[in-house]
Kinemage of the C-alpha trace (Angstrom):
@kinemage 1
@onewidth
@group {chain A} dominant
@subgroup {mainchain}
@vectorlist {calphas} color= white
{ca unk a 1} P 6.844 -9.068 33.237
{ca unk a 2} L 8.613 -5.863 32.922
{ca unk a 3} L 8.293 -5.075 29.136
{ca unk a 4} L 5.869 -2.543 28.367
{ca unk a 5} L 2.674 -2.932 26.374
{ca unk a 6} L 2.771 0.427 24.644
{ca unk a 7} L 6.069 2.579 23.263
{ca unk a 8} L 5.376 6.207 22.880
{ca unk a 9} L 8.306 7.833 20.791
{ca unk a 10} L 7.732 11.628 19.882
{ca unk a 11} L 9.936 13.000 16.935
{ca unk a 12} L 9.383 15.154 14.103
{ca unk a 13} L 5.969 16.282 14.857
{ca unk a 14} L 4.265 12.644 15.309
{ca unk a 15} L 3.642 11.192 18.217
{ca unk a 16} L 3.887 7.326 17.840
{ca unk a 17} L 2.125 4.499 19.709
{ca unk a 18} L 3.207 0.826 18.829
{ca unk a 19} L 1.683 -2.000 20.282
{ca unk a 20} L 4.885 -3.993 21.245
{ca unk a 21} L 4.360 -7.350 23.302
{ca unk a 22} L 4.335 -9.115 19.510
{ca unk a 23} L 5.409 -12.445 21.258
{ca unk a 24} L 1.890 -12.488 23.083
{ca unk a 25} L -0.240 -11.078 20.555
{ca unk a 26} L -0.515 -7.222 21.735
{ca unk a 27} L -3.512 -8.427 24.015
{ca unk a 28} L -5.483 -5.807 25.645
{ca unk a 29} L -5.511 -6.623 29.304
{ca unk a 30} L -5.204 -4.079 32.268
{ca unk a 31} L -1.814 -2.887 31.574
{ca unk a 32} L -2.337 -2.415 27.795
{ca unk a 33} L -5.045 -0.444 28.972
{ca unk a 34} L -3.314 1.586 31.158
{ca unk a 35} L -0.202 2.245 29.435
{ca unk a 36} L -2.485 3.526 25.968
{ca unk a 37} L -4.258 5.721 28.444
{ca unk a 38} L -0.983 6.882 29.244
{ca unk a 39} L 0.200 7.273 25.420
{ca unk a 40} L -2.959 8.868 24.703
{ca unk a 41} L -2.728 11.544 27.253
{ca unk a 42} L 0.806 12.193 26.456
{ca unk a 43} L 0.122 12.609 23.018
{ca unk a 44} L -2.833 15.049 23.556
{ca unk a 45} L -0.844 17.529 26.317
{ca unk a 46} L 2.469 17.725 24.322
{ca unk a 47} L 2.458 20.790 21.930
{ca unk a 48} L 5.039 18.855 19.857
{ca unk a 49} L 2.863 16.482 18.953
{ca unk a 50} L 0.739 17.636 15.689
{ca unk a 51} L -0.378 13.728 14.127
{ca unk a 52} L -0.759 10.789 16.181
{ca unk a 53} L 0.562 7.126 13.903
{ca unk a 54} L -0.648 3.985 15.784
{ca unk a 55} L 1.086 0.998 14.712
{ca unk a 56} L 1.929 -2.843 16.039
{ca unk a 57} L 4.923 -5.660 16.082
{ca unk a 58} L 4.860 -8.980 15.108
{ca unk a 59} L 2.585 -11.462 13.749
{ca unk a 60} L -0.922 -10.018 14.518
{ca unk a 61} L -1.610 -6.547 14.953
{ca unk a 62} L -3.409 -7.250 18.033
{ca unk a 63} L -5.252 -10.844 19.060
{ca unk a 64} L -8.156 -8.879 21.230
{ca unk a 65} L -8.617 -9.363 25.187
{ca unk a 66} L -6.710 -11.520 26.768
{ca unk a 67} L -8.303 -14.330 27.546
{ca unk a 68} L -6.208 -15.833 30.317
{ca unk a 69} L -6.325 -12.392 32.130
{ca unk a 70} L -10.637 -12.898 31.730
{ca unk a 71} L -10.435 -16.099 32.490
{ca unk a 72} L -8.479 -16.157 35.880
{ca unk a 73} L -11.033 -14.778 38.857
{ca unk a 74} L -14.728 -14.895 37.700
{ca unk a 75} L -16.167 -12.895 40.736
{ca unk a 76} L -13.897 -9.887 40.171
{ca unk a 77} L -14.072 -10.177 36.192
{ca unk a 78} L -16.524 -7.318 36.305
{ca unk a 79} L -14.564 -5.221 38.452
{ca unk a 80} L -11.194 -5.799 36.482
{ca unk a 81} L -13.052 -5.111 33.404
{ca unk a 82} L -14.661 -1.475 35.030
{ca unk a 83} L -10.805 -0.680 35.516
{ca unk a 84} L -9.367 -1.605 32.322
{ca unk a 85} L -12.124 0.214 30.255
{ca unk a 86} L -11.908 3.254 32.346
{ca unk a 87} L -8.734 3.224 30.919
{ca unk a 88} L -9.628 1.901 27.378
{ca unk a 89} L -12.239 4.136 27.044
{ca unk a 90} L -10.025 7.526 28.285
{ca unk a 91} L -7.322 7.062 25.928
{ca unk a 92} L -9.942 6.955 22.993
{ca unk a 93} L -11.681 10.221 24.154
{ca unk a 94} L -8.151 11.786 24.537
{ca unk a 95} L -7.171 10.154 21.038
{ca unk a 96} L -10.510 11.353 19.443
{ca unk a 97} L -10.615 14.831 20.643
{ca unk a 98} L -7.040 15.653 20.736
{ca unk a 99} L -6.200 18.276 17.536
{ca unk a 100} L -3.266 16.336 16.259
{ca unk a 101} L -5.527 13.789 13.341
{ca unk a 102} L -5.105 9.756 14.190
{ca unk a 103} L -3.556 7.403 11.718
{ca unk a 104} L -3.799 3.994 12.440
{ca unk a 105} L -1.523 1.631 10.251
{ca unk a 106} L -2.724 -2.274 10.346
{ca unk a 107} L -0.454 -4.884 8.801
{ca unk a 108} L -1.994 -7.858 9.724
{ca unk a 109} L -5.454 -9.448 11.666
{ca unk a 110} L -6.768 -6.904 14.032
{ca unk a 111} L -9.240 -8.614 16.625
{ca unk a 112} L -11.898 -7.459 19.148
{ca unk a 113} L -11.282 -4.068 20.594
{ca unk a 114} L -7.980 -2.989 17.811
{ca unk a 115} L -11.038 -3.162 14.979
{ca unk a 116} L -12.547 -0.491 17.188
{ca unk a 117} L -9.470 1.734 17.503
{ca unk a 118} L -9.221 1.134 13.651
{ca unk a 119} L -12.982 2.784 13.792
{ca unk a 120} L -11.758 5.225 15.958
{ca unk a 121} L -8.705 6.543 13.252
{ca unk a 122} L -9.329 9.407 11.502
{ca unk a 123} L -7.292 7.762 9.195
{ca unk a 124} L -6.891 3.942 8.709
{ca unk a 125} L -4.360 2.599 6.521
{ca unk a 126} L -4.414 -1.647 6.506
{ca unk a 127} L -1.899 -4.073 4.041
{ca unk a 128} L -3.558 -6.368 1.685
{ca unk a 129} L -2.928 -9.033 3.858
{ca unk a 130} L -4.412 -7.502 6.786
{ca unk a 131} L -7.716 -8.826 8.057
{ca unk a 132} L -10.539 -8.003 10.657
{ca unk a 133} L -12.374 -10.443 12.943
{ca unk a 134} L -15.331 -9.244 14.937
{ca unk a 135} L -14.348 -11.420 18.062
{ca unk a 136} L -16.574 -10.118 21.008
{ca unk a 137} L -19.615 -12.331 20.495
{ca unk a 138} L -17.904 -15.604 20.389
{ca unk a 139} L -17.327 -14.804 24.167
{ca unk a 140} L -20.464 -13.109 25.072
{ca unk a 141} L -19.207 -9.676 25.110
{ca unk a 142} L -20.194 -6.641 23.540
{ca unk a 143} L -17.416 -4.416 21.792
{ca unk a 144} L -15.867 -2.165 23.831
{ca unk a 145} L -13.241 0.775 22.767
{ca unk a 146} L -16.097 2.984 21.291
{ca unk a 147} L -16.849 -0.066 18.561
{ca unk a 148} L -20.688 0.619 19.196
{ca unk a 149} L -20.072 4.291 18.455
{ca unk a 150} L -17.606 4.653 15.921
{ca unk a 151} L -18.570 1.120 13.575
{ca unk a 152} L -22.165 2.208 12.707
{ca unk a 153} L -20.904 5.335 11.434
{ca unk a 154} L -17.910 4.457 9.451
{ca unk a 155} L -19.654 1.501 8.523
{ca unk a 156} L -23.480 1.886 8.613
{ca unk a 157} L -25.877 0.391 10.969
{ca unk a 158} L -26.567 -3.163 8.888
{ca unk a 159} L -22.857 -4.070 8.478
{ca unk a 160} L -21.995 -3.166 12.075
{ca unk a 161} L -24.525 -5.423 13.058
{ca unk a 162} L -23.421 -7.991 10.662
{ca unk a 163} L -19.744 -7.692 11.726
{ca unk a 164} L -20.462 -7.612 15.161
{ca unk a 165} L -23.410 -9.978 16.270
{ca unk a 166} L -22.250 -12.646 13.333
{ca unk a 167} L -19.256 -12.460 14.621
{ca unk a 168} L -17.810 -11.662 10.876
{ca unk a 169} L -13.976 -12.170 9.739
{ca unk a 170} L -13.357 -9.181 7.173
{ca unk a 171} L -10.651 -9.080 4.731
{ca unk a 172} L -8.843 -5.911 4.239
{ca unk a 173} L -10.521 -5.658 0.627
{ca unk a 174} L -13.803 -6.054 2.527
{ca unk a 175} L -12.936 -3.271 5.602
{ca unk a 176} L -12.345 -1.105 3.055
{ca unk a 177} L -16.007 -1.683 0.622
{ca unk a 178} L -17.788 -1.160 4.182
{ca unk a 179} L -16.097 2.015 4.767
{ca unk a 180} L -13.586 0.594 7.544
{ca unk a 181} L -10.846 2.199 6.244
{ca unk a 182} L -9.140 4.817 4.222
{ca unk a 183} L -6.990 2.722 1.976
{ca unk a 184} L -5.758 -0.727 1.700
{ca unk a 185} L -1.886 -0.806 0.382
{ca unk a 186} L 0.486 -3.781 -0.458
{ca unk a 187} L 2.069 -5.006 2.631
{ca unk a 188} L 5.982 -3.653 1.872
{ca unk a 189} L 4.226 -0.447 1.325
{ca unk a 190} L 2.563 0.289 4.482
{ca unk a 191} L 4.960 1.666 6.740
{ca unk a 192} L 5.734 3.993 4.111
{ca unk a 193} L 2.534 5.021 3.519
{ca unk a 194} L 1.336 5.716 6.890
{ca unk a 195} L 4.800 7.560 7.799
{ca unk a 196} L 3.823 9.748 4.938
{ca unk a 197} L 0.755 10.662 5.534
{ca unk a 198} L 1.359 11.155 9.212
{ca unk a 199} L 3.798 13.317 7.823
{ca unk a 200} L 1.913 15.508 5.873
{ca unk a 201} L -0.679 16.015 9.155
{ca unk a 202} L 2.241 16.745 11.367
{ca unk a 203} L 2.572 19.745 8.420
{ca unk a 204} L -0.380 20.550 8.366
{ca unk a 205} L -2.517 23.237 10.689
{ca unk a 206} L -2.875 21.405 13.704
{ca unk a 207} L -5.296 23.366 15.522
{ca unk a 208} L -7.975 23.824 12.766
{ca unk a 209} L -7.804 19.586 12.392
{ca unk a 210} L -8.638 19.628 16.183
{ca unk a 211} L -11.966 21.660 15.338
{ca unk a 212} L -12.755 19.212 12.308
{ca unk a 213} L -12.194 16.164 14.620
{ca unk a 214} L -14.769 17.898 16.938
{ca unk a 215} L -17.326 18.837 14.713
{ca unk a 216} L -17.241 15.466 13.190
{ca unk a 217} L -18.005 14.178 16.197
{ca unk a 218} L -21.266 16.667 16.810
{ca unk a 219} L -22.432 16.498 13.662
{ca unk a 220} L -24.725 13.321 14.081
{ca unk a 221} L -26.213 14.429 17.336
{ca unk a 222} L -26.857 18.226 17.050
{ca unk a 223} L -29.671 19.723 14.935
{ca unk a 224} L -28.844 21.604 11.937
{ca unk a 225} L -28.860 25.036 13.060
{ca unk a 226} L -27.013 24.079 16.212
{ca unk a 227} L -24.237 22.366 14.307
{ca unk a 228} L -24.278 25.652 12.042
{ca unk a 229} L -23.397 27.764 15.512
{ca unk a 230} L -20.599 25.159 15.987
{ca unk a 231} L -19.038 25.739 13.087
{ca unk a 232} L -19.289 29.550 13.212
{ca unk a 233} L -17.348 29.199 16.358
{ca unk a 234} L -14.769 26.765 15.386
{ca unk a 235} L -14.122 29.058 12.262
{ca unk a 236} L -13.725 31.944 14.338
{ca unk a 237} L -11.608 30.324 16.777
{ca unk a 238} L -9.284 29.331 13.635
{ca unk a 239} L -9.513 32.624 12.676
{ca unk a 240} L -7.122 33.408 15.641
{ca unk a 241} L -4.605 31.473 15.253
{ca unk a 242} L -1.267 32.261 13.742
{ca unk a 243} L -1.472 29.511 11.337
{ca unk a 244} L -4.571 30.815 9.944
{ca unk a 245} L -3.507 34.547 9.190
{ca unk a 246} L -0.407 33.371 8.071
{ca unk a 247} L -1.541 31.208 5.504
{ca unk a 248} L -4.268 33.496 3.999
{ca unk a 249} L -1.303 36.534 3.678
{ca unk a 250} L 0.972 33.387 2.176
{ca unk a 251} L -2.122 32.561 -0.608
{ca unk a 252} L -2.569 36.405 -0.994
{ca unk a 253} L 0.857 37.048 -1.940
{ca unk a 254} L 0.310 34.008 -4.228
{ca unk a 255} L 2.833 31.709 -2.155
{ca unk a 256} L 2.744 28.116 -0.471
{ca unk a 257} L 1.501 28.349 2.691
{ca unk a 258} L 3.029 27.005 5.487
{ca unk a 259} L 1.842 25.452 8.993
{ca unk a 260} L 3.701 25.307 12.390
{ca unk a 261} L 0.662 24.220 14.534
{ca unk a 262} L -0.111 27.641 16.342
């Protein structure tokens, strides 16, 4: 097959990722893997890029692994699995530490490892129609794509366990009571939605979100007065930026400010 797995187009300030093999699910397998690594990467290095949207074709947002890929060469399964998540697992870190903010945009059932990356969002934005099935268990896996980190705390220890290890089928309405996600929209309304608020990221100061991403991500493992240092610094490094001084001169002189992400 020649198609890819993953389309990166960069315009206006967002960088967007699409899942786009809709006719077989958007299965993660090797070369998803790869090419979301490659996205991810992409998206993080390129100035131009100030909001990340991450978005899917067809009929499911994503089915999960691929099960004929897993289920073609037992012996080197564990090796081919090594690879993929090296992969996998890269293009979240790049996703999750990168300054431009993530908004994923799920319009229909997410399976497996896409309910992690939907953990992983800063933002997650799902239709009413969209739906969330647990997946790994019911082939003796654990969750991969940071699910072990990231669903416990969007979601809270109990219900990740629920969801995962009962192998649970959420509805959108249900994601979103657990904490899941951001918002739940009707279903004509989501690509609006998520262009929008991708939108007003991509406006916003890029390089101060980047040190809110990170201290969000410290903030359960470092005492307090460690955390406390980390934000002293990240405030500090903020204060250097252009976006920074501009906008407190634009709030002095009692005007809108504005952001161009330096």
């Amino acid at each position: 097959m020649s198609e890819r797995a993953v389309r990166l187009e960069i315009g206006d300030g967002i960088g967007r990722i699409t899942l786009c093999q809709p006719a077989r699910g958007n299965p993660f397998d090797q070369r998803f893997c790869a090419e979301l690594c490659e996205a991810a990467i992409d998206c993080d290095e390129n100035p131009a890029v100030r909001a990340v949207l991450i978005r899917a074709e067809g009929k499911y947002f994503s089915v999960g692994a691929d099960l004929k890929w897993l289920g073609r060469e037992r012996e080197l399964l564990p090796r081919h699995l090594k690879a993929a998540t090296a992969d996998l697992h890269m293009a979240v870190s790049r996703l999750a530490r990168a300054d431009a903010p993530v908004v994923i945009a799920v319009h229909a059932l997410a399976t497996g490892g896409s309910v992690s990356l939907t953990a992983m969002a800063d933002f997650a934005i799902a239709a009413r129609s969209a739906s969330f099935y647990a997946a790994f268990n019911a082939i003796g896996f654990v969750s991969d794509s940071g699910g072990t980190w990231y669903l416990p705390r969007r979601v809270g220890s109990r219900k990740a366990a629920d969801f995962v290890m009962l192998n649970e089928h959420w509805t959108a309405e249900q994601a979103l009571g657990h904490g899941l996600l951001s918002r739940v929209v009707n279903d004509a309304d989501l690509e609006a939605e998520a262009e929008s608020l991708a939108r007003k990221l991509a406006d916003g100061p890029t390089r101060t979100y980047g040190e809110m991403k990170r201290l969000f991500l410290s903030s359960s493992e470092q005492p307090l007065e460690a955390q406390l240092e980390l934000e002293a610094r990240a405030i500090a490094r903020c204060a250097r930026t252009e976006d920074s001084w501009a906008a407190i001169q634009s709030v002095l002189a009692r005007e809108k400010p504005g952001f161009r992400g330096q």
